[in-house]
C-alpha positions as CSV (number, residue, x, y, z in Angstrom):
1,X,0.5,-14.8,22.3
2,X,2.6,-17.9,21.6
3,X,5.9,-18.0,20.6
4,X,6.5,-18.5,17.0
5,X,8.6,-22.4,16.9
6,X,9.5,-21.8,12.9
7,X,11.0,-18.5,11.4
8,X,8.5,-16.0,9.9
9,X,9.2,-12.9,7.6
10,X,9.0,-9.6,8.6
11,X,7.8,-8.4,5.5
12,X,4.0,-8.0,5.7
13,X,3.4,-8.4,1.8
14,X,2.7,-12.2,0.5
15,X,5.8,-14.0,-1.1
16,X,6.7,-14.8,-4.7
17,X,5.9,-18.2,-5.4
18,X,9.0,-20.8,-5.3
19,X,10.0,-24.3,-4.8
20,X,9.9,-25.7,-1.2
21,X,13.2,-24.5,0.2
22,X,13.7,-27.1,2.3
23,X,16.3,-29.7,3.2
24,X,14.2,-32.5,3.6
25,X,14.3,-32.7,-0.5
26,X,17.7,-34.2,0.3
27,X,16.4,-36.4,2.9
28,X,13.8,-39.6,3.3
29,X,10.8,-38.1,3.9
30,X,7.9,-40.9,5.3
31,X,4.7,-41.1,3.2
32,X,2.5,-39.5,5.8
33,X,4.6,-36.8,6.2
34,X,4.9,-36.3,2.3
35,X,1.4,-36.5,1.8
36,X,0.9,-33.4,4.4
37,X,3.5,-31.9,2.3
38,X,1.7,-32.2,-0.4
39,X,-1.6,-31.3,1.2
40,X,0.1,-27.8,2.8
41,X,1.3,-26.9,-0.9
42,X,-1.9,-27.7,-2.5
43,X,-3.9,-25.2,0.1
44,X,-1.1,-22.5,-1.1
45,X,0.6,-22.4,2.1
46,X,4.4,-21.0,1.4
47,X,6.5,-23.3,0.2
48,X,9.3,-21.6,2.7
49,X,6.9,-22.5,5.6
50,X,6.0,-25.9,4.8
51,X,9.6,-26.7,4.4
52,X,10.8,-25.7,7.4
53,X,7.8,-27.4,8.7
54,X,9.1,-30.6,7.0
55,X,12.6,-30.7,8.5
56,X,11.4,-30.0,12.5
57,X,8.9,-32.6,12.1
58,X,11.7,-34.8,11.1
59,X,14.1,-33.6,14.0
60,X,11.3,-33.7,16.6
61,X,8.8,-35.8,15.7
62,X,9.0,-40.2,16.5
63,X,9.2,-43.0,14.5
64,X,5.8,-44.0,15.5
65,X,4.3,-40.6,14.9
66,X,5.9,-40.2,11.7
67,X,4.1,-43.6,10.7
68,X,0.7,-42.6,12.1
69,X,-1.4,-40.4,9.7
70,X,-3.3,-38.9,12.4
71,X,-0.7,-38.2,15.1
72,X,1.4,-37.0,12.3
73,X,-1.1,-34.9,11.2
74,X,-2.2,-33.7,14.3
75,X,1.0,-32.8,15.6
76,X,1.3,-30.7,12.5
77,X,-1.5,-28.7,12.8
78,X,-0.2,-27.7,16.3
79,X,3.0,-26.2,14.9
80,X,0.8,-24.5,12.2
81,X,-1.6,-23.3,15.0
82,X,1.6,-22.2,17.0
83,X,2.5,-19.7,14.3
84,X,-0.9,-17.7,14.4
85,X,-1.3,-14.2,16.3
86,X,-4.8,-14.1,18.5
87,X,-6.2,-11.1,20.1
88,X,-5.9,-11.5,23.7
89,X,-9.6,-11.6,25.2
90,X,-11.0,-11.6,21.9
91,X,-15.2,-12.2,22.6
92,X,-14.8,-11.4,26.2
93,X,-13.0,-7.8,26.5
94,X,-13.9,-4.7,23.8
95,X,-11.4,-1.4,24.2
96,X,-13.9,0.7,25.0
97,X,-17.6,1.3,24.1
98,X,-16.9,1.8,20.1
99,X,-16.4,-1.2,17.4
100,X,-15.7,0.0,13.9
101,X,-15.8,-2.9,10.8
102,X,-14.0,-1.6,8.5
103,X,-13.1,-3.4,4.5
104,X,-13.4,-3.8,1.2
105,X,-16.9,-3.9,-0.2
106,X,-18.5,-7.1,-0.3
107,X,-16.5,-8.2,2.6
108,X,-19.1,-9.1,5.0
109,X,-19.3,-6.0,6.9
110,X,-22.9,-5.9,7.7
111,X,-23.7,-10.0,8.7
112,X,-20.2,-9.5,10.5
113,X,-21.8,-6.3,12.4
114,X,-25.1,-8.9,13.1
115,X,-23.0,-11.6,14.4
116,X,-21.3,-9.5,16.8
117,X,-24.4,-7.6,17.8
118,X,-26.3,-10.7,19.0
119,X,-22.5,-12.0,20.3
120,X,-22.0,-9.2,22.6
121,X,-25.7,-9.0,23.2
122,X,-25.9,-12.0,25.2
123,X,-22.2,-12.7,26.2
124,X,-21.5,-9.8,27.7
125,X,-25.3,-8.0,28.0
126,X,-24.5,-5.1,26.1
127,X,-26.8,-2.5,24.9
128,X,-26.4,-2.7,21.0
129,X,-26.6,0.5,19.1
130,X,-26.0,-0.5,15.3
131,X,-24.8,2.2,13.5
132,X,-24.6,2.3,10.0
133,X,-22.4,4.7,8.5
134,X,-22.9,3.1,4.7
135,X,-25.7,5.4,3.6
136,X,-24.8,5.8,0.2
137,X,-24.6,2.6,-1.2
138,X,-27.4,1.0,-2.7
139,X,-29.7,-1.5,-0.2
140,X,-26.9,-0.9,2.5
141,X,-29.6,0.9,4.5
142,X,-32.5,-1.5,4.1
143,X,-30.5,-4.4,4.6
144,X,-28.4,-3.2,8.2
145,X,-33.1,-1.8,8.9
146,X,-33.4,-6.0,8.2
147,X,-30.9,-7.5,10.5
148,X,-31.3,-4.5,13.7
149,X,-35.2,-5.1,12.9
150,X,-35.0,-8.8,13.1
151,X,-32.3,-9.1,16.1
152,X,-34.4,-6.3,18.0
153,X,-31.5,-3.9,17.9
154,X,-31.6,0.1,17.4
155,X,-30.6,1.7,14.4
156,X,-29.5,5.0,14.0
157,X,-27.9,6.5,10.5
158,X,-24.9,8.6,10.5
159,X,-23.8,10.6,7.2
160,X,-21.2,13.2,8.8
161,X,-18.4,12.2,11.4
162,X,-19.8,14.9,13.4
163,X,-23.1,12.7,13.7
164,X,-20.8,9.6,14.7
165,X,-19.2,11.9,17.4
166,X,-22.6,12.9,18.5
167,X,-24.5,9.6,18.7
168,X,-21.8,8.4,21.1
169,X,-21.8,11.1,23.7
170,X,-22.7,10.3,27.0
171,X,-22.7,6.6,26.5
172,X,-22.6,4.6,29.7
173,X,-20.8,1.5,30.8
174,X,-23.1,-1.1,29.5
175,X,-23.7,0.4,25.9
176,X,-21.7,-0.6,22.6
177,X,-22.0,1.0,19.6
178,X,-21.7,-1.2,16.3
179,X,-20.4,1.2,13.2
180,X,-20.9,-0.6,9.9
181,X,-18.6,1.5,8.0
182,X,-19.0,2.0,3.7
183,X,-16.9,-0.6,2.4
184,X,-13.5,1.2,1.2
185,X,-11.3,0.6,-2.1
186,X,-7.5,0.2,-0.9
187,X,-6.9,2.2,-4.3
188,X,-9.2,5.4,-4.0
189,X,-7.5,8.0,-2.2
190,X,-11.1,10.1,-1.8
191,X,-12.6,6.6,0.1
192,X,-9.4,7.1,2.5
193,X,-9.6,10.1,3.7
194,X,-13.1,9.8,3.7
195,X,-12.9,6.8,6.1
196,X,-10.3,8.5,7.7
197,X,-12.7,10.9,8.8
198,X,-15.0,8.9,10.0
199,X,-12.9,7.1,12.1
200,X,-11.1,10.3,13.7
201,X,-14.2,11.0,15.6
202,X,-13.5,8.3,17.4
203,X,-9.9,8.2,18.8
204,X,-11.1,5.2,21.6
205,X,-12.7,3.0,19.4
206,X,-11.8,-1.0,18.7
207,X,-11.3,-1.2,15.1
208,X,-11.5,-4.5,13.1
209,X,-10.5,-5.8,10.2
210,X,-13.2,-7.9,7.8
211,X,-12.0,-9.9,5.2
212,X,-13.5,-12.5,3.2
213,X,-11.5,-15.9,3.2
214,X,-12.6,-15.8,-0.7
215,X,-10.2,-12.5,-1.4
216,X,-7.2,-13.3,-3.7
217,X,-3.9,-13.3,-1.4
218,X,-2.1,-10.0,-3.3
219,X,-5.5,-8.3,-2.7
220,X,-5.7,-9.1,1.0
221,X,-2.2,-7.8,2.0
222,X,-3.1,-4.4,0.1
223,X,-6.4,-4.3,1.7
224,X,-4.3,-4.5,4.8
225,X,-1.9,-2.5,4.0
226,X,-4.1,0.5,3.2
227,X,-6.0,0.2,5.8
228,X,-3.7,-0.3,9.0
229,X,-3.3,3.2,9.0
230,X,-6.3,2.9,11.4
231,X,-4.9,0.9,14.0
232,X,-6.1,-2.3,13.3
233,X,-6.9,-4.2,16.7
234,X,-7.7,-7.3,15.1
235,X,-9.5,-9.4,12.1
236,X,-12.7,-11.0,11.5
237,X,-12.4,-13.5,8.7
238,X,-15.4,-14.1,7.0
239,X,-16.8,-16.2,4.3
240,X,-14.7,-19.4,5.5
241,X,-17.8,-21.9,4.1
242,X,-17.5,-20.6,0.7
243,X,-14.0,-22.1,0.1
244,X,-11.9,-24.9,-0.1
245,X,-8.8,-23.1,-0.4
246,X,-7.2,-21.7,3.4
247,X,-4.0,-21.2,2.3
248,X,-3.7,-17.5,1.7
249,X,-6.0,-16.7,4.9
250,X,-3.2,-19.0,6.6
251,X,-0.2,-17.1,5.0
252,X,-1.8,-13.7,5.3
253,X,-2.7,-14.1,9.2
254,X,1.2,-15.9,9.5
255,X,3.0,-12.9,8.0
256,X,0.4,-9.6,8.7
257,X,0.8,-10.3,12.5
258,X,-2.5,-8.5,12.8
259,X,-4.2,-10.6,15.9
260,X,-6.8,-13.1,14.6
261,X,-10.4,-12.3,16.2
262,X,-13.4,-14.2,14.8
263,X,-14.0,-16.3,12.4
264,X,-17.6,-16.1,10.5
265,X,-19.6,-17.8,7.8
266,X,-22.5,-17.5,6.4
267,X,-25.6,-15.1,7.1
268,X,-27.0,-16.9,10.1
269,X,-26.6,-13.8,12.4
270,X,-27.4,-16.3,15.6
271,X,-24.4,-18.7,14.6
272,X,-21.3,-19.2,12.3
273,X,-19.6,-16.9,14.5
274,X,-16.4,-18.8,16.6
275,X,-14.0,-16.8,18.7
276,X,-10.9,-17.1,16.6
277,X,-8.7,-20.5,17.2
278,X,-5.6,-21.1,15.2
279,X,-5.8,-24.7,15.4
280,X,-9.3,-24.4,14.2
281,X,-7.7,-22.5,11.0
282,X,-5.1,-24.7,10.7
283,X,-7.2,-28.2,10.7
284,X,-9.3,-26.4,7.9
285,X,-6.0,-26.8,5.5
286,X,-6.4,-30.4,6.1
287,X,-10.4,-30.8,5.3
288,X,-12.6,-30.1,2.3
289,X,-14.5,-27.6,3.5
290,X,-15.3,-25.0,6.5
291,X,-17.7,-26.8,8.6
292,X,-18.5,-27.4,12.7
């Protein structure tokens, strides 16, 4: 993981809003580098941050690159990048033979599970088991049926934790099992423990995070918060091409410290699925949209 080059909060709940708290107010600031100012505050990303940001680019950065929009810019969206935890091995190395998506309903679970189905299916030639756990919602069922159907992948229905225990008995090296989990409401203590459940069947399973880049900042960091009582290994942002606004993915990935693992967007089970890059997160503050 890199080493953080700007000071970060140890607080994993999202700041109050305030005024850029940052020296460079008192300081001639360059156009270029006021316009990615501007551009940083726009996309929501805290005003703490982006002032800080401010005053190393001034200390560190040239005369020349402080001139040239792109360098500038570039340079930037390195420090921004440098700030970001990853999951070491993310899309090459699972802990264990278990993957559990867990998150709020809505999230993406399900095109999330799809994506990494077909992912580990012919990266790493795993034998995909979906499991879908999310047998009480209406369509869950007949949608996960659609996607294993369609990618050629088995399906098998769980509706105890003792048939999640069961199912994964005796797998061997090569198999991974997929668990599409019900989507959970931080707020409902019965969906907890309920999940909780679930999950305790399997003490050796990777657990990961899914959360829309749509969710509303407060929301994310409870969502989060509720759920890292599972030992979140890392988190699959989804939704990233149905929003312009990065910001509160940025300061929720900055401050959470939960390891970045995939990005996703749209429903396209064989693409819009990218190993998770910082810089990749951090040029999207800059651009209009979430595109290749």
């Amino acid at each position: 993981m890199t080493q953080n080059p700007l000071p970060a909060s140890s607080e994993a709940a999202p700041p109050k809003k305030a005024k850029s708290n940052t020296q460079a107010d008192d300081k001639y600031v360059p156009p270029v580098l006021k316009k990615i100012q501007g551009q940083l505050l726009d996309q929501g990303v805290e005003a703490n941050l982006v002032g800080n940001l401010i005053n190393l680019a001034l200390e560190t950065l040239s005369p020349g690159t402080l001139g040239d929009g792109e360098a500038c810019r570039k340079s930037i969206v390195q420090l921004l990048g440098a700030e970001l935890p990853v999951q070491r091995g993310a899309g090459r190395f699972l802990l264990g033979n278990v993957a559990c998506l867990i998150g709020g309903s809505g999230g993406g679970k399900t095109s999330s599970t799809a994506k990494l189905a077909l992912f580990y299916s012919e990266t790493m030639n795993k034998k995909i088991t979906w499991v879908c756990a999310d047998t009480v919602r209406s369509g869950a069922v007949a949608e996960a049926r659609a996607y294993a159907d369609a990618l050629g992948f088995n399906l098998k229905l769980v509706y105890t934790p003792e048939d999640l225990k069961d199912l994964t008995l005796g797998a061997g090296p090569d198999d991974l099992f997929l668990v599409d989990t019900p989507g959970c409401n931080p707020y409902s203590e019965n969906q907890m423990i309920e999940l909780g459940a679930l999950l305790s069947e399997l003490p050796k399973r990777c657990t990961y995070l899914v959360a829309p880049a749509t969710i509303k900042e407060s929301d994310l960091f409870q969502l989060s918060a509720s759920l890292g009582v599972f030992h979140i290994d890392g988190v699959i942002i989804t939704k990233l091409d149905e929003t312009h606004s990065f910001g509160s993915v940025y300061n929720f990935a900055r401050r959470n410290r939960i390891p970045l693992s995939y990005f996703a967007a749209g429903r396209d089970a064989a693409r819009d699925l990218e190993v998770a890059d910082p810089v990749r997160l951090a040029s999207a503050l800059f651009g209009k949209e979430w595109s290749k």
